[in-house]
C-alpha positions as CSV (number, residue, x, y, z in Angstrom):
1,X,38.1,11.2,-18.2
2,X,41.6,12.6,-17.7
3,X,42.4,15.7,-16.2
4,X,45.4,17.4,-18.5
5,X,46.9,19.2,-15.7
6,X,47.5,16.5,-12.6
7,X,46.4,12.9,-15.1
8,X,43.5,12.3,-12.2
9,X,41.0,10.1,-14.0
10,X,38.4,11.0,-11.0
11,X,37.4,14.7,-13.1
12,X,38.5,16.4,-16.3
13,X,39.3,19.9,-15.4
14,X,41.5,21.4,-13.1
15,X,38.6,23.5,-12.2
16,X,37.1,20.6,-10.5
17,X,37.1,20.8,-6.6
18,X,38.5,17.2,-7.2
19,X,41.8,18.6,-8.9
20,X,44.8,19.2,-6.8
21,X,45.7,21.1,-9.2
22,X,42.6,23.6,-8.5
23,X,42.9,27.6,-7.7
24,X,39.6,28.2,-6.4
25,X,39.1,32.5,-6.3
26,X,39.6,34.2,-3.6
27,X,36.6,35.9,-2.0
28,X,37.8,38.9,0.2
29,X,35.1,39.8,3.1
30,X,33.2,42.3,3.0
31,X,32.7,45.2,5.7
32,X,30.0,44.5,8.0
33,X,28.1,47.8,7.3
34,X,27.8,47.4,3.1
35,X,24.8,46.3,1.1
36,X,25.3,45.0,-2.3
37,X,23.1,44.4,-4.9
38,X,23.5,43.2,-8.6
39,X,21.3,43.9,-11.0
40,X,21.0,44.4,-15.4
41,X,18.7,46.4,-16.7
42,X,18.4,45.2,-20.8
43,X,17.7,47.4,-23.2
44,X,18.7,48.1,-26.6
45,X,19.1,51.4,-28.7
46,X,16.0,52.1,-30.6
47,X,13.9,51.6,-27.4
48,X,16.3,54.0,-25.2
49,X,16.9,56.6,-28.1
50,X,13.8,58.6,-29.0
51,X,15.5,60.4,-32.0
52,X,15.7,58.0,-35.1
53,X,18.9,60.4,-36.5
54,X,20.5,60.0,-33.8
55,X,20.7,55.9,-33.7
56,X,21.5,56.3,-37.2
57,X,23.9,58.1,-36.5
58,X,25.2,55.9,-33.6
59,X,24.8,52.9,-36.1
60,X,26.9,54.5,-38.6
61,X,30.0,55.3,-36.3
62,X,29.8,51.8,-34.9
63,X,29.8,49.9,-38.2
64,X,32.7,52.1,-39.4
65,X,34.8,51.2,-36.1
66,X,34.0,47.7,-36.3
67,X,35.8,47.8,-40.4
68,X,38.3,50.0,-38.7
69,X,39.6,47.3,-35.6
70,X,38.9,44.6,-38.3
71,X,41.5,46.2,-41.3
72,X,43.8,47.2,-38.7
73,X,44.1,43.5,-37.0
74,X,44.2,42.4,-40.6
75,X,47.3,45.1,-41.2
76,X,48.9,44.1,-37.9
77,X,48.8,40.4,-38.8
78,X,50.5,40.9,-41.9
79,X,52.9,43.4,-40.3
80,X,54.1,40.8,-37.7
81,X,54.5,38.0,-40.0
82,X,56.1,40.0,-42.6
83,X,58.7,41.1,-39.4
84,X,58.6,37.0,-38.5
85,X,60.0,36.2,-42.1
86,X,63.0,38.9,-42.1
């Protein structure tokens, strides 16, 4: 194993707390007087929507954006490249 950033052979990644090379995040403290908490509530559509037009509906729009980004990346890729050639 060869780290690609410092050539250590001791860990791969610069990531590693053996890397020189490593940024490790900052972590700002916190005021005394806070209480955090973390939590993810999973759901999905059908069971939080009680009105079966309505995630139709919802489906619809989505699958129509999704074509949408997908065409337009397609139309900026060829835009670029045709800007790129001239």
């Amino acid at each position: 194993l060869r780290c690609p950033f410092c050539g250590g052979t001791d860990h791969s990644r610069s990531s590693s707390k053996l890397c020189p090379m490593n940024k490790s995040k900052m972590k700002y403290p916190k005021p005394k007087d806070t209480i955090e908490k973390t939590f993810v509530i999973n759901t999905s559509l059908a069971n939080t929507c009680k009105y079966p037009k309505l995630i139709t509906l919802i489906q619809e729009a989505v699958d129509y954006a999704t074509q949408l980004v997908y065409v337009g990346s397609i139309f900026a890729n060829y835009y670029f490249l045709e800007l790129l050639e001239n």
